[in-house]
MMTF fields as JSON, N, C-alpha, C and O atoms, coordinates in Angstrom:
{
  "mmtfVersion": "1.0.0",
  "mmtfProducer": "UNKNOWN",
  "numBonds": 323,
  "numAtoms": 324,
  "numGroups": 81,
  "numChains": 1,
  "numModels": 1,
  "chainsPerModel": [1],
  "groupsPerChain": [81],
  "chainIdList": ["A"],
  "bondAtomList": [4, 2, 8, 6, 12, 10, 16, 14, 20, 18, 24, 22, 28, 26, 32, 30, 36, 34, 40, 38, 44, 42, 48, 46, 52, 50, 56, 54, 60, 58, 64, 62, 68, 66, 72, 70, 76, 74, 80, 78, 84, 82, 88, 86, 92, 90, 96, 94, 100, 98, 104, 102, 108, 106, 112, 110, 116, 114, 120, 118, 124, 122, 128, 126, 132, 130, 136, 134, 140, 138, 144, 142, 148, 146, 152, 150, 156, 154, 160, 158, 164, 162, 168, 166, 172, 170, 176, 174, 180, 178, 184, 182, 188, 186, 192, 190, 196, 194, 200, 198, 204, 202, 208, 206, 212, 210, 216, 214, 220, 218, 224, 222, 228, 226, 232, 230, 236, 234, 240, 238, 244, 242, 248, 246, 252, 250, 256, 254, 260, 258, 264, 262, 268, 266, 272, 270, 276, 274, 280, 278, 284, 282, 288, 286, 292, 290, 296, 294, 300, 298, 304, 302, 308, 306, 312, 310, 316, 314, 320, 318],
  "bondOrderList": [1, 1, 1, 1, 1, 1, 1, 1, 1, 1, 1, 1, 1, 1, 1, 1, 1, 1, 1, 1, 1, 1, 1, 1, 1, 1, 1, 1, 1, 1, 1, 1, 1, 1, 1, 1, 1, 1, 1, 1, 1, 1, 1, 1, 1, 1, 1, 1, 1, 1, 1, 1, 1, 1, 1, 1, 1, 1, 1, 1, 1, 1, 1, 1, 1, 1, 1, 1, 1, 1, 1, 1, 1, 1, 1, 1, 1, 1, 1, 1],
  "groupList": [{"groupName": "UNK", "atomNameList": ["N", "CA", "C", "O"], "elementList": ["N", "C", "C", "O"], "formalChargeList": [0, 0, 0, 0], "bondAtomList": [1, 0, 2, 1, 3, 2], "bondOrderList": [1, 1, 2], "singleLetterCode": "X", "chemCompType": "L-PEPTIDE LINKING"}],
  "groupTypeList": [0, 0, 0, 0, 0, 0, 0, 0, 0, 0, 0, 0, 0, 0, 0, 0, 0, 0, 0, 0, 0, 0, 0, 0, 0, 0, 0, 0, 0, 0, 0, 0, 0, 0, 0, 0, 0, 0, 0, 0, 0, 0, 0, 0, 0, 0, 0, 0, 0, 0, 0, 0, 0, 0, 0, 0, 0, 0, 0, 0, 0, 0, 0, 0, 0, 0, 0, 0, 0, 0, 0, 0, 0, 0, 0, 0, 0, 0, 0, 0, 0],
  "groupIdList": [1, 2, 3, 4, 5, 6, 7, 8, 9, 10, 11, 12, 13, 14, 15, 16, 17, 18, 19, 20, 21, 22, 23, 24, 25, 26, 27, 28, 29, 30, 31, 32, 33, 34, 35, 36, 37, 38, 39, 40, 41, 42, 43, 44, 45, 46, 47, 48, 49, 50, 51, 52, 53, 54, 55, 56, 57, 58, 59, 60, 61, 62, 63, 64, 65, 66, 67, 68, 69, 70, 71, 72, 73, 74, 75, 76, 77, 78, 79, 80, 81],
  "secStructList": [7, 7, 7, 7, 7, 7, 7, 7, 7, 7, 7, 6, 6, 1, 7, 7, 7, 7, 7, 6, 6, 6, 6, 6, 6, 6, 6, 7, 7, 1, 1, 1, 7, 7, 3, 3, 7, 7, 5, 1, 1, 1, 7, 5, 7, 7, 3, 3, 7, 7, 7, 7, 7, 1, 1, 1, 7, 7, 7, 6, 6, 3, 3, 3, 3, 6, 6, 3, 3, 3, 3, 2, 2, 2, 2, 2, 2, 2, 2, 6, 7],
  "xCoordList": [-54.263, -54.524, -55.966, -56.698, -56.7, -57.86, -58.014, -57.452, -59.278, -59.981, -60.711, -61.065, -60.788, -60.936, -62.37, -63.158, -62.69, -64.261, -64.076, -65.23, -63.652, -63.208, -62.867, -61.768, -63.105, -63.4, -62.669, -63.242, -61.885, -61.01, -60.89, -60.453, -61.511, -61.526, -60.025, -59.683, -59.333, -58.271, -58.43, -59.064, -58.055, -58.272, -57.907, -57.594, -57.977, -57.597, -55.71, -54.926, -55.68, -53.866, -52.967, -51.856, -53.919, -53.571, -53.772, -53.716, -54.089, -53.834, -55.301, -56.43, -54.758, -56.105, -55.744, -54.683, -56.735, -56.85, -57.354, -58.301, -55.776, -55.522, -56.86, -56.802, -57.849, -59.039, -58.049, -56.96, -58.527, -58.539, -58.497, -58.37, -58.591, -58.985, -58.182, -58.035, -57.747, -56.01, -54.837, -53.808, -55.074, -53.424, -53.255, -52.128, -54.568, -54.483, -53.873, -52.793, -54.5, -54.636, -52.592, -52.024, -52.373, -50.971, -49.982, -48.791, -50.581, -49.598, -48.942, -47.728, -49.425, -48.932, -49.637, -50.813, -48.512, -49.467, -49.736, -49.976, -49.659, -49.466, -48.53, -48.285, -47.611, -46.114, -44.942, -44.185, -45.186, -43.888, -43.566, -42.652, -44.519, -44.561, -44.617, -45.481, -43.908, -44.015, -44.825, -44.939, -45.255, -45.373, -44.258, -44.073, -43.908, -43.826, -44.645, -45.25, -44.617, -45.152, -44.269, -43.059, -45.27, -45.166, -46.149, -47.365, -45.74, -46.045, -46.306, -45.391, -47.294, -46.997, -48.462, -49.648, -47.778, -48.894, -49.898, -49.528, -51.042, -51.778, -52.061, -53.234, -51.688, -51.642, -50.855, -49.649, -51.484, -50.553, -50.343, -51.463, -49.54, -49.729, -48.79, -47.678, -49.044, -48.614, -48.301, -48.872, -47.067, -46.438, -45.881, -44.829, -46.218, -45.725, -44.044, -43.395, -43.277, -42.173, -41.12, -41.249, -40.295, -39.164, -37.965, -37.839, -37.05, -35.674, -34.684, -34.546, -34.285, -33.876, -31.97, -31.525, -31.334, -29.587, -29.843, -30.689, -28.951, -28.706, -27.872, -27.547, -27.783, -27.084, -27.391, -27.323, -27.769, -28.615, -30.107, -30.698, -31.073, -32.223, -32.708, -33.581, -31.87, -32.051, -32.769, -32.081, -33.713, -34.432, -33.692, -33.02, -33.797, -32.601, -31.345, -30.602, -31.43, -29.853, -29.744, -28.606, -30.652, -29.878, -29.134, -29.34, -28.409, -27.788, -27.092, -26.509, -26.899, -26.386, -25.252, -24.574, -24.75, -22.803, -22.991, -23.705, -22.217, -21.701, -23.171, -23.368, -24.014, -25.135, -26.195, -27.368, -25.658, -26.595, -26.926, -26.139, -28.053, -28.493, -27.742, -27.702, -27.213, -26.128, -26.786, -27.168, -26.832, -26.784, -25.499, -24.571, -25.559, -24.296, -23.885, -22.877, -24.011, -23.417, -22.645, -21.7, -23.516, -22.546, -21.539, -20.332, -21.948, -20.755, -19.373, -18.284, -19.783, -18.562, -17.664, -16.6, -18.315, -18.17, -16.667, -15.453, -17.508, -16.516, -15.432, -14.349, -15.769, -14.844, -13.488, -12.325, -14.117, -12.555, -12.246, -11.623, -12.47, -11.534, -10.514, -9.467],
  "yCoordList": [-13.937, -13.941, -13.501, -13.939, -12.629, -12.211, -12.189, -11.677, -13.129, -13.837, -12.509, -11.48, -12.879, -11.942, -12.211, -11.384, -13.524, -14.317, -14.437, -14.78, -14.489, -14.554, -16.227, -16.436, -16.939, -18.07, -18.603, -18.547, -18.874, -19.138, -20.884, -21.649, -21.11, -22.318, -23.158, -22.562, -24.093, -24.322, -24.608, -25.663, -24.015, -24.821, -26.07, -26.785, -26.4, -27.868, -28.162, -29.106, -26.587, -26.843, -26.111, -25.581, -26.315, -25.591, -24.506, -23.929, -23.741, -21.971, -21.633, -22.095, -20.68, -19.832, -18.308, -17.965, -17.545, -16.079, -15.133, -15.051, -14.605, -13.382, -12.316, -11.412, -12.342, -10.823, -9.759, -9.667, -8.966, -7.34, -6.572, -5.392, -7.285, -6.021, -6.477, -5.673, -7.475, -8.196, -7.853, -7.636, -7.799, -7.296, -5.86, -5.414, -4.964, -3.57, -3.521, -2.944, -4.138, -3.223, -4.287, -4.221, -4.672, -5.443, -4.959, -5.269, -4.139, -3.469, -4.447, -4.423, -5.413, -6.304, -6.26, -6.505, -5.857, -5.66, -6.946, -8.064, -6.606, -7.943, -7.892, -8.967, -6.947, -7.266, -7.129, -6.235, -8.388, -9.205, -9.199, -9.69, -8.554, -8.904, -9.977, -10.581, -10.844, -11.753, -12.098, -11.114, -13.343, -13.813, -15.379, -16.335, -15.258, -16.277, -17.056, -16.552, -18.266, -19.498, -20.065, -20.293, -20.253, -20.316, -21.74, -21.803, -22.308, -23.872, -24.077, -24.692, -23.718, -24.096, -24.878, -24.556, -25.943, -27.031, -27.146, -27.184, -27.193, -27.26, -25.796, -25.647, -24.78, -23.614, -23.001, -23.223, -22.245, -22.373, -20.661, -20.211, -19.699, -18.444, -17.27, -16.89, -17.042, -15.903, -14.771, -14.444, -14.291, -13.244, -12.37, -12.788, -11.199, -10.013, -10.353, -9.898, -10.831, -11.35, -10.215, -9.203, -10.148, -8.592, -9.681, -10.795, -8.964, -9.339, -9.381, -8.221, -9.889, -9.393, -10.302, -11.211, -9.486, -10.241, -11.856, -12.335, -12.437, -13.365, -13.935, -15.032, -12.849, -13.118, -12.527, -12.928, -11.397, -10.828, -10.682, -10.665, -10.537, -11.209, -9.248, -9.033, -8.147, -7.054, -6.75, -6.827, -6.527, -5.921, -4.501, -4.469, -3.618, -1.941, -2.629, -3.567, -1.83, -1.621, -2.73, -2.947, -3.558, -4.908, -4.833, -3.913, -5.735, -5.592, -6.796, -7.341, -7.541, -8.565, -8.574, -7.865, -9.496, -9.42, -10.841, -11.504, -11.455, -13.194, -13.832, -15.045, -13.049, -14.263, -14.116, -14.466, -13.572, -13.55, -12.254, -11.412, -11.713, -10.63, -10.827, -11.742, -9.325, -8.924, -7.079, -6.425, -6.556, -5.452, -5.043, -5.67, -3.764, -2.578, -2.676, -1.971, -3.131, -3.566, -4.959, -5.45, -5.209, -7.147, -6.744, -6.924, -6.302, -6.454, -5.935, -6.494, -4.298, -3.8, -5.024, -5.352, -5.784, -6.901, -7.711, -7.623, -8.525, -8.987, -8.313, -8.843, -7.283, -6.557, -6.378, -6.256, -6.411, -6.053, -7.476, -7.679, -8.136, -10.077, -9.54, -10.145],
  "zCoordList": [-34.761, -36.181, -36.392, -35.505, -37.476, -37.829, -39.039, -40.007, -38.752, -40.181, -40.74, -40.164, -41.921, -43.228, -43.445, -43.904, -43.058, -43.871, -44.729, -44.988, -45.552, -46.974, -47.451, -46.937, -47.863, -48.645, -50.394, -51.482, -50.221, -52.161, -52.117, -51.257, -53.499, -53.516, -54.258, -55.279, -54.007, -54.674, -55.702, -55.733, -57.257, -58.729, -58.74, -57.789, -60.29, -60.157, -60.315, -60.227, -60.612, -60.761, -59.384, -59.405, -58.222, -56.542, -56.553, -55.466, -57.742, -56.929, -56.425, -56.588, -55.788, -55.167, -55.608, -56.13, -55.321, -56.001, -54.067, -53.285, -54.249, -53.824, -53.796, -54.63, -53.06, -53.173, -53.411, -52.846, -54.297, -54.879, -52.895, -52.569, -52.367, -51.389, -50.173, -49.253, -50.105, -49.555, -50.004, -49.364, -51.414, -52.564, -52.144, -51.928, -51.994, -51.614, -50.525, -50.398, -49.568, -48.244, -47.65, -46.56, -48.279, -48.206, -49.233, -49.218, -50.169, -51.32, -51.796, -51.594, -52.442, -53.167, -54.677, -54.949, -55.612, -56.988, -57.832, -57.377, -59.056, -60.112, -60.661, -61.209, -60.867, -61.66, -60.493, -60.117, -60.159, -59.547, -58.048, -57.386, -57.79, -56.127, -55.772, -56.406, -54.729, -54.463, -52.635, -51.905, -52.155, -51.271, -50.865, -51.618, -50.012, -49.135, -48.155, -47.209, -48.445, -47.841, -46.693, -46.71, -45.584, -44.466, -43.742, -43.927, -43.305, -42.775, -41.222, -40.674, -40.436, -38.561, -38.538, -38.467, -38.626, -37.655, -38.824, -39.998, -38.481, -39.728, -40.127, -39.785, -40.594, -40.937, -41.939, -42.049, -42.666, -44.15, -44.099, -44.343, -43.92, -44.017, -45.222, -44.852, -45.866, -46.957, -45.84, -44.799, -46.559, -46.336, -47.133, -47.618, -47.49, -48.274, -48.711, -47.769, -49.521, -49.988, -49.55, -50.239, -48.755, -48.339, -48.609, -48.099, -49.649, -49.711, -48.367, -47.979, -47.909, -46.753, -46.738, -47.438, -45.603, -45.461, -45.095, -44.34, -45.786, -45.693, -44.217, -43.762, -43.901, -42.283, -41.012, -39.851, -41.596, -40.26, -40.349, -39.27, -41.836, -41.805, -42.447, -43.288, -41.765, -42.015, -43.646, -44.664, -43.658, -45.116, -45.526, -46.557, -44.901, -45.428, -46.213, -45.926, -47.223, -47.607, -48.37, -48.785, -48.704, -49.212, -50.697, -51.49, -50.899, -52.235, -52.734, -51.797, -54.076, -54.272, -54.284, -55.027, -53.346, -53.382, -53.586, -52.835, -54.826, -54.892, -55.268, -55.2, -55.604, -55.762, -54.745, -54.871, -53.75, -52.714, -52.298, -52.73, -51.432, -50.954, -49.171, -48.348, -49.24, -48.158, -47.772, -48.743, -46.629, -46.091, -45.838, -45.327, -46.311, -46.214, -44.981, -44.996, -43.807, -42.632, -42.373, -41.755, -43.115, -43.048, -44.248, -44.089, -45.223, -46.168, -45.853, -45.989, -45.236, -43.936, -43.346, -43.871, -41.975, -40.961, -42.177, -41.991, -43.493, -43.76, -44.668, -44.918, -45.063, -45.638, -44.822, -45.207, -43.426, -42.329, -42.006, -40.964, -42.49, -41.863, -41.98, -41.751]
}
């Protein structure tokens, strides 16, 4: 892992502020990009938010079948039961 130096203090309502120069260099904008939160040990880590299959984890191709996000390969798989 490689530290940034970079320093954000928590408000009083938890958030912290994303640097201008993290959102870039991660292509994460302001309308609606998301991150995921991530928990190991005492370590808290953000991750660039990727839709991904609900069964094989695959990000390509995804698409909502039933509510849920599915890849054009799994949807195949159960299409042939």
């Amino acid at each position: 892992m490689k530290s940034t130096g970079i320093v954000r203090k928590v408000d009083e309502l938890g958030r912290i502020v994303l640097p201008i120069e993290i959102r870039k260099s991660m292509e994460i904008d302001n309308k609606g990009d998301a991150v995921e939160i991530f928990i190991d040990d005492d370590r808290i880590i953000l991750k660039k938010y990727q839709p991904a299959c609900i069964f094989c984890g695959d990000a390509d191709n995804v698409t909502h079948f039933g509510g849920k996000l599915l890849c054009r390969s799994c949807i195949a798989k159960i299409a042939s039961l």
